[in-house]
N, C-alpha and C positions, 0 to 999 in steps of 0.2 A: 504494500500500500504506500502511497507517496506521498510527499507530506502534504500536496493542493488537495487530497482527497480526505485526508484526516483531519484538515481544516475545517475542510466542508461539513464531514462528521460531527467534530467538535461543535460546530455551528448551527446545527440543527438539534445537538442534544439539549445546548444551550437555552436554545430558541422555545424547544420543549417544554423546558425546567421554566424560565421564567412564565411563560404561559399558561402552563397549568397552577400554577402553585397559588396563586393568589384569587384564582377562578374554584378552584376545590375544594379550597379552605371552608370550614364551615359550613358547606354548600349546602346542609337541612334545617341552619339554623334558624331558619325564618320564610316566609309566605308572604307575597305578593298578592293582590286584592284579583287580580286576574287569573290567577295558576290553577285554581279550583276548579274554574270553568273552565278553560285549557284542556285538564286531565279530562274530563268529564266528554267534550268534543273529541278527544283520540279516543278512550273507550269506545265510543260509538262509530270512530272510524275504525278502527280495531273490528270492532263486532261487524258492518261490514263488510271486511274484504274476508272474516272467518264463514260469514254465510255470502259471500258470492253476489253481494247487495252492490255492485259499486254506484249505482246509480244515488243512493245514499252518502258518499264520501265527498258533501260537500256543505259547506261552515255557511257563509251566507257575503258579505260581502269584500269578502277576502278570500282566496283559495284555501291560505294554511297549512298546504298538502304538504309542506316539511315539517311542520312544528307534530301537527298528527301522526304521519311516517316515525317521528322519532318517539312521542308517548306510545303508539302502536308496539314498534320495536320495546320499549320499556315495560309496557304490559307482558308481551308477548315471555320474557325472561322473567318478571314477576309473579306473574297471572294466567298462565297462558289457558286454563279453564273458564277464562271469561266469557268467549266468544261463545262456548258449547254450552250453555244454562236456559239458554232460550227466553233471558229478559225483555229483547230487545232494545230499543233504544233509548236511555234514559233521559231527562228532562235535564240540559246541563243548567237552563235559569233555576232550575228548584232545588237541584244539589243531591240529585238519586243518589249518584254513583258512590258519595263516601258509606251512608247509612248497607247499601249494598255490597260494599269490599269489608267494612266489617262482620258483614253477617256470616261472611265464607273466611273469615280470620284472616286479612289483607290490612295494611295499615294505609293509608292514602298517603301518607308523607314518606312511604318508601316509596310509590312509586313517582312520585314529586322526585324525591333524591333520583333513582334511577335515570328518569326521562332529564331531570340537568345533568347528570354524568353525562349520558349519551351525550346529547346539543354540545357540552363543552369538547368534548373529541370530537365532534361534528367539526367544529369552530377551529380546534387546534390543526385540523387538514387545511382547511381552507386559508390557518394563518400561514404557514407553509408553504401553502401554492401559490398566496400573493409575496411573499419572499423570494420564493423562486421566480416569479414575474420581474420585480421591481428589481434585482439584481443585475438583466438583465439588460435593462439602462444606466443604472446608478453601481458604481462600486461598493463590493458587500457592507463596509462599515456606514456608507453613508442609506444604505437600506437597512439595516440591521437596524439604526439608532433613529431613521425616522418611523417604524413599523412599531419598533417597541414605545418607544413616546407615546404613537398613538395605541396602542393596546393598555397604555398607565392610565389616560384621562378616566377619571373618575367614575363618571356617568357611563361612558362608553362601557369599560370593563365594568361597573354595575351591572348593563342588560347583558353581560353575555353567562352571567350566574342565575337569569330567569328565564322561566320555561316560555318564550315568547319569540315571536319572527325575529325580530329587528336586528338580532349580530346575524343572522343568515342572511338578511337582504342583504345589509353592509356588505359584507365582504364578498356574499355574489355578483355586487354588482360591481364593486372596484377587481375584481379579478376580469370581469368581462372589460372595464375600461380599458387595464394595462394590459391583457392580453390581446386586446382589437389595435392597444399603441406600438406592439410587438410587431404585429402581423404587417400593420400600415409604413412602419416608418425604420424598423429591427431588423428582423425575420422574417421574410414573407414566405413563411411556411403555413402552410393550407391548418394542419392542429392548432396552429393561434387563431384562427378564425372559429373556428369548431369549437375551442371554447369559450370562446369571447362568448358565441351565441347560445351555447348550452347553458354556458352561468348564468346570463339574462334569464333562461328559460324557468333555471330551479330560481331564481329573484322571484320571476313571477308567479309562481308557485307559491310563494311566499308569503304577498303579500302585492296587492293591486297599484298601491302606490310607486313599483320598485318603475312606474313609469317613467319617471324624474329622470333616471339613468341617461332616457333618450336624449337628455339635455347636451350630456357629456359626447354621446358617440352622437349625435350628428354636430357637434362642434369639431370632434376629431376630421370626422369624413371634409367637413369645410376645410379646416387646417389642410388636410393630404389635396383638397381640389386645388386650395390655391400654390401650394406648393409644385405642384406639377403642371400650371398655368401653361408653361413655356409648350409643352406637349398640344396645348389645344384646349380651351372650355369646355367642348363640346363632347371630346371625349374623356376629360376628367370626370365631366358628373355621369358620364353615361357610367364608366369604372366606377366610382363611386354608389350609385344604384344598383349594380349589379354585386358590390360587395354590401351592401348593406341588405339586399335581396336576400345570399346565401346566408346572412348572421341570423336576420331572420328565420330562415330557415329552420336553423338549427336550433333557434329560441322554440317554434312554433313544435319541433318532435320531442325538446324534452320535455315541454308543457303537455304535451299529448302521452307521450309513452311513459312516462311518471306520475301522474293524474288519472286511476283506473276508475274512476266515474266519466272521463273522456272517449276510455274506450266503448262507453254502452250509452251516454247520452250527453253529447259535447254542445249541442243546442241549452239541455238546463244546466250545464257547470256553468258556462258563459254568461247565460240569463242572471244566474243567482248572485254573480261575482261581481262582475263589471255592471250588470242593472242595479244592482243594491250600492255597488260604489260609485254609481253616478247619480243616486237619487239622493247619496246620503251629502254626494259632495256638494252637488247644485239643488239642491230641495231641503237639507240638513235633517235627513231622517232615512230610515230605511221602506224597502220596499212594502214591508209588512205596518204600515202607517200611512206611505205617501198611496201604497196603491199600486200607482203608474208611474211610468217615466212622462212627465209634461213640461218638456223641454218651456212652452210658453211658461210655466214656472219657475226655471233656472235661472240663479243668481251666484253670483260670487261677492263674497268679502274682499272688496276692490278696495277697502280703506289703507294707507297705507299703516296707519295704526295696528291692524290684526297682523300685519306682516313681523311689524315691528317687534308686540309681544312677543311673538316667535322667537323673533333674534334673540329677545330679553334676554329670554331664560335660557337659551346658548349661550349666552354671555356670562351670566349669574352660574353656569353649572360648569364651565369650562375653567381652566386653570390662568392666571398671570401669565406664566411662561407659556400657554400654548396661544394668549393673547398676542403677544410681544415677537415668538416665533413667528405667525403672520405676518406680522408686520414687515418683517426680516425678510420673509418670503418673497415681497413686492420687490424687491429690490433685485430677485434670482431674473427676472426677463433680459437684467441689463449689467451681466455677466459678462466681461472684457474676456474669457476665454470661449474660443469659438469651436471647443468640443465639447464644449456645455449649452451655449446656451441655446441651443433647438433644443436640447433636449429640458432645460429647466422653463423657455417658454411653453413648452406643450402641457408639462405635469402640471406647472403654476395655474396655465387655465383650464386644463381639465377639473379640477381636485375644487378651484374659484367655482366653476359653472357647475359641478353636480351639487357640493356644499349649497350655492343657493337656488339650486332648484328646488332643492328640498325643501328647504325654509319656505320659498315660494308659492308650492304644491301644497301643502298646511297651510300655511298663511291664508289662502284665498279658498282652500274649500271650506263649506260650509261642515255642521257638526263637532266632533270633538276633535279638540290640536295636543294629543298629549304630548308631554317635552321626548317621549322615545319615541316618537312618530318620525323625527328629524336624525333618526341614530347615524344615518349616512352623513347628515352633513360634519357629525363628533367623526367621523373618522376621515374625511375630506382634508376639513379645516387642519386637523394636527396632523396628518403625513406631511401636508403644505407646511406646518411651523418647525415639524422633525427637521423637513427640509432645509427651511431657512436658519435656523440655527448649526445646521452644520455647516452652508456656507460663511454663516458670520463665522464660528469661531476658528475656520479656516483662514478666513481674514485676520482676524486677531494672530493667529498665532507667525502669521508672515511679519507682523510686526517683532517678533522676537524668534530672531535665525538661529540664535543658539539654543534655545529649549522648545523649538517650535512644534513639536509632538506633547511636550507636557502639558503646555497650555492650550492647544487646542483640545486636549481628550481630559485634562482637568474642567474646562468649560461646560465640555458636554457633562462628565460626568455632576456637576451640580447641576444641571439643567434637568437632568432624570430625576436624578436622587428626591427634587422639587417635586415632578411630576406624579413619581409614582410613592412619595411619602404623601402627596395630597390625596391621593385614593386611599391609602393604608391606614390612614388615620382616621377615615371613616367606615373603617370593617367593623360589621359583617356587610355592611350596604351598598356604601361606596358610595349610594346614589345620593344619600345626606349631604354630601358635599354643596358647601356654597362659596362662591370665590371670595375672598377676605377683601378684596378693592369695592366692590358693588355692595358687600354687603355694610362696611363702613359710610359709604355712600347712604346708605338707605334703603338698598333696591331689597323688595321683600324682608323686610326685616321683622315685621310684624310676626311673620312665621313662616318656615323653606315652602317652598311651590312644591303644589301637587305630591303628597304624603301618599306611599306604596301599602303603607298600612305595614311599617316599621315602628316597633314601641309595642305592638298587641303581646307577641310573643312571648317578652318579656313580661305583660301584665298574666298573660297564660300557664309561665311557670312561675309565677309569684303564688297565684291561689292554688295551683296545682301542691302548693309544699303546704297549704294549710289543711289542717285536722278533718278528715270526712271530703275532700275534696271531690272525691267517686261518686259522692252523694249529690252535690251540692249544683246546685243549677246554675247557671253564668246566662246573661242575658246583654249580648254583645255586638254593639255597631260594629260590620265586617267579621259576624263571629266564624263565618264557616272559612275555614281553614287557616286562616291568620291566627285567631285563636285555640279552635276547634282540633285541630293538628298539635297542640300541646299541652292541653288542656284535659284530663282524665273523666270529666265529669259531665252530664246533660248540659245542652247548650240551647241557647234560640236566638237566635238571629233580631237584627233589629231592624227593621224595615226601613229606608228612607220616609215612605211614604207617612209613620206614624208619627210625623213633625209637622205633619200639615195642619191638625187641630180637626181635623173629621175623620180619624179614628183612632181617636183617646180610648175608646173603649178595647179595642184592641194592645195599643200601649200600656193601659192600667193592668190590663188582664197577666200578659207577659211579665209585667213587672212582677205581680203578688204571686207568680209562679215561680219568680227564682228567688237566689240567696246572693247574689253579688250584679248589677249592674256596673258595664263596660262604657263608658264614654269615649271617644274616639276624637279627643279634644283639635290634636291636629288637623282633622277632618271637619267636624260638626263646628267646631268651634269656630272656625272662618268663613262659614257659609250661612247665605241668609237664611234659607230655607232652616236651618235648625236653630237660627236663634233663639226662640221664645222658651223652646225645649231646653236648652243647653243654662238661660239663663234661670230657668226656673229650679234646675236641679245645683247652679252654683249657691240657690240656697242652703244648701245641706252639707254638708265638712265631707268629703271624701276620707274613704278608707285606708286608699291608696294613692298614691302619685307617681307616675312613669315620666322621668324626666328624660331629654335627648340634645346631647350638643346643646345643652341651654335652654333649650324648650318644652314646654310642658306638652306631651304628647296624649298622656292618657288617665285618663280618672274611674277610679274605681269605688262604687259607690258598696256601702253594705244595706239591702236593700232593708233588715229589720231595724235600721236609724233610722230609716228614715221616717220624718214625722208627718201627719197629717196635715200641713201648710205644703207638700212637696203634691202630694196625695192632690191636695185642693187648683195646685199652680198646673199639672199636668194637665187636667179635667177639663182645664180654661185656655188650652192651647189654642191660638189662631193660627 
């Protein structure tokens, strides 16, 4: 073995080590408000591709057909008796599937564990192949240290610890960019085409949004027309539509050949996906509300306000240094070495143009913008800041000829160290993280944006250590699996809808049924809709307090204090 190839070795066990380690850690210690229903949607994909139902294997306006393949696969080594009991398919809104895996001695939070192991080895291939892509233009250290950069940002590596699309969009779709920048401008070998368009495919597969992509490759395809001008217009774009034709292509058979409700009814996958995520984008609801598609209805958040938000909170979840690296970044177009910079003007605006597309594509559709909705653009933005900070401190270190290696790889190494102590110091989450500039500023200070339903867990093994806990009823905002998954004792969920003040009678009832009422202070507590609720039970002294990074996250009330003024406040809810 020679030493370019023990290198290489070396460099991939490396690559491994830091990838997984910090994605593993602790990987069951906690529940996302989403993961519940998640598991409960592959079950039932699970169930059927076991009875041959494909026509059945489809979520509603999103494909999902990776996130299910992987719970399926998780089931399939946990459970694989599941498919053959003949339940059929469970209600993932009502929350069949836990009360059902207990019955046959299954725990839901193993297979919550299982189905994130899976995804995380999912993730660790895919990190791999785009290292091996971006190698391919950039020399390994300077891919090595913008890949791992972007794999520290906080948020970023938060979603790739949750059972959810968004590190699979990401990194399908940046593998298909730099693999279509391979084929176009590298290597014009016909495999870099094949996967440019297959990664697009499982993108789409994904998740309906992984559209934005198109931003990126037909910007490339522009860049490759005008680059080869001198040949003719006319037959640039023709090449140009004839390679974008084949990527296509090849988008269009792994969406078909990976998607087996495709192969028995590709008219309803299509209907269910892209009609529900056009009704939800332009009408701001799904099909099952709006009806129809009535395009005479279609509107966009053209304000540039909703866009903005967007950015906000990309701003607010991102790092200083991976701020300041952008910035750095802007400067790589106008690179005095000229075996750089075609290639730093291409990455600079490809990485520019998918980052805000994405923002963009949220920004403007109608419904909900949650901050992982944009996960492409955490991964755009910081390969771009990876970037630019390896050319600054390339710079820097020409300024000093005599140690010009210590201090450009001293540079960097504070630059990470930064990055990935700002994720680490928000474990198990990551996703807590709030940038310390914005947030001295002001920006959300009041309390972090959009709460995963982080802090329950914690209130879940608090009562879990008290006396009779097997016994005792918990009655918990977000109780099904956030709390319910570590929690030993009967639970009941707490409805949104019982804050509305027309059905206190339902609320009262729930209450006088348990022993501990859950508040979900982070949640309920900044939201209109549960103020009157929230304020009328700040009458009463909590039991407990679940504090987080400074913030008061969750209140645990003991539901026999509580006194008849609490009793009389709820009654009177509006």
């Amino acid at each position: 073995m020679n030493r370019s190839t023990s290198l290489d070795i070396a460099i991939y066990i490396g690559l491994i080590v830091v990838f997984l380690a910090p994605r593993l850690a602790g990987i069951g210690d906690f529940v996302t408000l989403d993961e519940p229903s998640w598991l409960s949607q592959g079950a039932n994909y699970y169930y059927a591709l076991g009875q041959r139902e494909f026509e059945n294997t489809v979520y509603e306006y999103q494909p999902a057909v990776t996130t299910m393949t992987i719970i399926s696969a998780a089931m399939h080594l946990y459970f694989p008796e599941y498919r053959g009991f003949g339940q059929g398919y469970l209600d993932y809104e009502k929350g069949r599937l836990d009360p059902f895996l207990y019955e046959h001695g299954k725990d839901p939070l193993m297979l919550l564990i299982y189905s994130r192991v899976i995804q995380v080895f999912v993730l660790l291939v895919l990190f791999l192949v785009l290292y091996f892509l971006l190698q391919k233009f950039f020399p390994k250290p300077v891919a090595i240290f913008a890949l791992v950069f972007a794999m520290f940002d906080p948020f970023y590596l938060s979603q790739h610890r949750l059972m959810d699309h968004e590190g699979m969009v990401s990194l399908f779709g940046m593998i298909s960019i730099v693999s279509l920048a391979i084929y176009l401008f590298k290597e014009n070998k016909f495999a870099y085409l094949i996967l440019s368009g297959a990664a697009a495919g499982f993108m789409s597969l994904s998740k309906s949004s992984s559209i934005a992509t198109l931003a990126a490759i037909g910007a490339m395809l522009l860049w490759k027309l005008i680059q080869d001008r001198e040949q003719g217009w006319g037959r640039g774009l023709l090449s140009a539509l004839k390679t974008f034709g084949v990527w296509f292509v090849f988008l269009a058979m792994a969406y078909f050949i990976f998607w087996p409700g495709m192969w028995v009814a590709p008219g309803k996958m299509l209907y269910e996906v892209y009609g529900n995520a056009f009704s939800y984008a332009f009408q701001g609801a799904r099909l099952k509300i709006t009806q129809e598609l009535d395009v005479s209805q279609f509107t966009l958040n053209t304000r540039f306000e909703d866009i903005w938000e967007i950015f906000k909170i990309l701003l607010y979840r991102t790092t200083p240094v991976a701020w300041l690296g952008v910035l750095l970044g802007f400067a790589l177009p106008f690179t005095r070495d000229p075996e750089r910079i075609q290639r730093n003007r291409l990455f600079f605006t490809l990485w520019l143009v998918n980052g805000i597309a994405f923002v963009f594509l949220i920004g403007v559709a109608q419904g909900r913008n949650s901050p992982h909705y944009i996960l492409s653009s955490y991964l755009s933005f910081n390969l771009l800041a990876g970037l630019g900070w390896f050319a600054f401190a390339e710079w820097v270190s020409k300024r000093f000829p005599s140690s010009r290696s210590v201090w450009q790889y001293s540079l960097l190494a504070v630059v990470m160290l930064y990055q990935a102590g700002s994720a680490l110091a928000n474990y198990p989450y990551y996703f807590t993280y709030r940038n310390p500039i914005l947030y001295a500023a002001g920006w959300y200070n009041e309390f972090p944006h959009f709460p995963y339903c982080e802090g329950l867990e914690t209130a879940a093994h608090y009562l879990a250590s008290l006396p009779d806990a097997e016994n005792a009823t918990v009655f918990s905002y977000y109780g099904r699996g956030c709390v319910s998954y570590y929690y030993p004792g009967p639970w009941i969920s707490y409805r949104p809808y019982y804050s509305d003040g027309e059905h206190t009678e339902d609320l009262l009832n729930n209450l006088r049924a348990s022993e501990y009422l859950i508040v979900y202070y982070a949640n309920q507590g900044q939201l209109a809709h549960h103020k009157n609720f929230v304020d009328a039970m700040a009458k009463a002294e909590p039991f407990h307090v679940v504090w987080l990074n400074g913030y008061e996250y969750v209140r645990i009330y003991k539901v026999d204090d509580l006194g008849p003024e609490i009793y009389e406040a709820l009654a009177n809810l509006k």
